[in-house]
N, C-alpha and C positions, 0 to 999 in steps of 0.2 A: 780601638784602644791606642793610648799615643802610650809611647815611654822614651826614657832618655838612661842610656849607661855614661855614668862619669869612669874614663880613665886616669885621668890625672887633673887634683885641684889642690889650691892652696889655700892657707889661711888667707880673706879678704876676696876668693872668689868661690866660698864651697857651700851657698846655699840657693836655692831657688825656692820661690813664691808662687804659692795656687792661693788666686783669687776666689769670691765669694762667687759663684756663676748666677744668683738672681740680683739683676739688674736693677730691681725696682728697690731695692734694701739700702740705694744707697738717695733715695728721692726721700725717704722717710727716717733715715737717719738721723735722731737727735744727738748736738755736740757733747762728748768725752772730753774731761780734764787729762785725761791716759789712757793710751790703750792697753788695752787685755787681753788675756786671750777670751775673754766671753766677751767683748765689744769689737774685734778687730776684724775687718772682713778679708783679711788674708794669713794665712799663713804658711810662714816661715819656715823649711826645712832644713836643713846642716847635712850635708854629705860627704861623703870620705870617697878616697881612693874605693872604684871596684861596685859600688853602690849602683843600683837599678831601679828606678823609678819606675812605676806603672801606674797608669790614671787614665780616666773618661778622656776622651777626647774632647769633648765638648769643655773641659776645665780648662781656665784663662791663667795662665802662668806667664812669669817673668823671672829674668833672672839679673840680679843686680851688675850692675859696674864695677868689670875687675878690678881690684883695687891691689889688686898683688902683682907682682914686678914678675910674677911666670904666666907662662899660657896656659888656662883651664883647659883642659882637652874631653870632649864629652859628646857621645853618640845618641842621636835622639832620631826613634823614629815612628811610624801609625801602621799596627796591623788589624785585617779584619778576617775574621775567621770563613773557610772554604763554605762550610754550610750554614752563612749569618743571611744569607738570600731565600732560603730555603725554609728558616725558622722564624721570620716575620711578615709581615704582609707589606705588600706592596704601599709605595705611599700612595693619600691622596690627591696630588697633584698631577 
């Protein structure tokens, strides 16, 4: 599991984007006059002050270009559970 805590954001730096994680969606993609949210392959989050994000690891996220004249301040990091070894099988590799 990855996550990220925001401590401090402002208006123009308080959202972050989780991309669509199949890669093939974007090979068959036909063109939109607008997106939506039933055609967009990302979306957009709004966060505040104190907010805690949790998500797959494997989800491709980004976060836009501060555009606010303060510094976002915001803790992000990947835990894996003591007994995640224990309840899967080994890979095949």
């Amino acid at each position: 599991m990855s996550g990220v805590y925001y401590v401090r954001v402002y208006p123009g730096a308080d959202t972050i984007n989780f991309h669509d994680p199949r890669s093939q969606t974007r090979i068959i993609r036909p063109p939109v006059a607008e997106l939506t949210a039933e055609n967009t392959d990302q979306v957009v989050v709004r966060v505040t002050n104190g907010t805690l994000l949790m998500f797959p690891s494997y989800l491709e996220h980004s976060v836009d270009t501060n555009m606010s004249a303060e510094e976002r301040i915001s803790i992000s990091f990947n835990i894996m559970f003591s007994s995640f070894a224990e309840q899967l099988s080994k890979p095949l590799w």
